[in-house]
Each structure stands twice: as structure tokens, then as C-alpha cells.
VOGU-3710 file (C-alpha; in Angstrom, 3 decimals, decimal comma):
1> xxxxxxxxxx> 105,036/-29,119/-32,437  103,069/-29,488/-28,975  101,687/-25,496/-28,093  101,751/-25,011/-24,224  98,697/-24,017/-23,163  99,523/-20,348/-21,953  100,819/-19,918/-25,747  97,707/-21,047/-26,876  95,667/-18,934/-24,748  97,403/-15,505/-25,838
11> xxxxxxxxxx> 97,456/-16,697/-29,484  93,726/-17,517/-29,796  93,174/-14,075/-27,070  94,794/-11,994/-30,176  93,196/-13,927/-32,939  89,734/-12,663/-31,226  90,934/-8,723/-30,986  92,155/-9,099/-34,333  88,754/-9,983/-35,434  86,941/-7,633/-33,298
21> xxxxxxxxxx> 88,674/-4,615/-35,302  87,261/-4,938/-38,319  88,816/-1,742/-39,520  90,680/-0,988/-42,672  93,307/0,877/-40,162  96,336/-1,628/-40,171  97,694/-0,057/-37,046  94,561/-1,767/-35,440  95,309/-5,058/-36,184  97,598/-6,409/-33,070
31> xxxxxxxxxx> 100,650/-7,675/-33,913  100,742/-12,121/-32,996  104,199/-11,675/-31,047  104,061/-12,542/-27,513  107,660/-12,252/-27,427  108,867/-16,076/-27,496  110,479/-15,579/-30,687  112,250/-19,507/-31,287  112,020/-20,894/-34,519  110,444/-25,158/-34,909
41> xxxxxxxxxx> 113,062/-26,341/-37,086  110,428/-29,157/-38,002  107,834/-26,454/-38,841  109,653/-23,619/-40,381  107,268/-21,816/-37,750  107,490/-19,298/-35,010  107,013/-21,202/-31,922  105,441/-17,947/-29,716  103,518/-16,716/-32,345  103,020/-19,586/-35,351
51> xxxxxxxxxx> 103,752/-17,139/-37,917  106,468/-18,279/-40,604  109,802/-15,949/-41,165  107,553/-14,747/-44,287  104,950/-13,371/-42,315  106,850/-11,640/-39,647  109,181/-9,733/-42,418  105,898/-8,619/-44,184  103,772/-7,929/-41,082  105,601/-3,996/-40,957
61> xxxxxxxxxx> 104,190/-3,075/-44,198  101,107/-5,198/-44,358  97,451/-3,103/-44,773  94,629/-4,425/-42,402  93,270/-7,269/-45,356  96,572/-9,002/-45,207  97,397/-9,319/-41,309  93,760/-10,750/-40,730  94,503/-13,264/-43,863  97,878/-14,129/-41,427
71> xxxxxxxxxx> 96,036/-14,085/-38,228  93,342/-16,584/-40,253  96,493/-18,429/-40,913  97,655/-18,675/-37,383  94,489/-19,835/-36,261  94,260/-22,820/-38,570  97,770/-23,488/-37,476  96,579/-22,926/-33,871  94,338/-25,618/-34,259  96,236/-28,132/-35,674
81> xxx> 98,939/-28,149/-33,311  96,354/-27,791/-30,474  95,125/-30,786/-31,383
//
């Protein structure tokens, strides 16, 4: 999966606010959608935000910890499909 370049820009723009509120308040960590919401057949993965079907079910009721460990996720995916 090839990420166009606005996509990347707003994922990696939300990866940095998520890390910039280092809070334990999980309202504070911004949610990845940027409202392109397609699945990548070949990926299993969101192709607007990079976030598997898993991840956006449990994003609601995630605390703080566990939607930076998805954001830390996204990046790496970020990354590799940058690449």
C-alpha cells in the first residue's frame, strides 16, 4: 500500500499531538481518523488512518497507555509504507 503524501502528512501531524499530551486523560489522545475510512484488502489496514478493524473497535474504550501503544503502531506502519 503506497500512502499519498497529504495522508501521510496528517497521520505523522497526529502521531506528534499524540505524543505531545503525555497525559493519563484518554480524551487527550486525538483520535488517527482523518475521515478516509477504506479498508487495503492486502493489508487488513485502514487506508486513512493505518489502524486495523481491531484498533478502531477498541479505540472508544481505550485509557491514554493503550491509544499511544496504537498511535506507536501507526507510526511504524507509517513508515513502512512511506517507504
Amino acid at each position: 500500500m503506497k500512502l499519498a503524501k497529504e495522508i501521510s502528512i496528517k497521520i505523522a501531524s497526529g502521531a506528534l499531538t499524540a505524543r505531545a499530551t503525555a497525559t493519563n486523560d484518554a480524551i487527550s489522545v486525538p483520535s488517527p481518523c482523518i475521515s478516509v475510512c477504506k479498508m487495503d484488502e492486502r493489508t487488513g489496514l485502514c487506508q486513512g488512518c493505518l489502524r486495523s478493524i481491531d484498533e478502531i473497535r477498541r479505540w472508544g474504550n481505550a485509557d491514554a497507555t493503550n491509544k499511544r501503544q496504537i498511535w506507536a503502531e501507526i507510526e511504524c506502519r507509517l513508515v513502512q509504507f512511506s517507504a
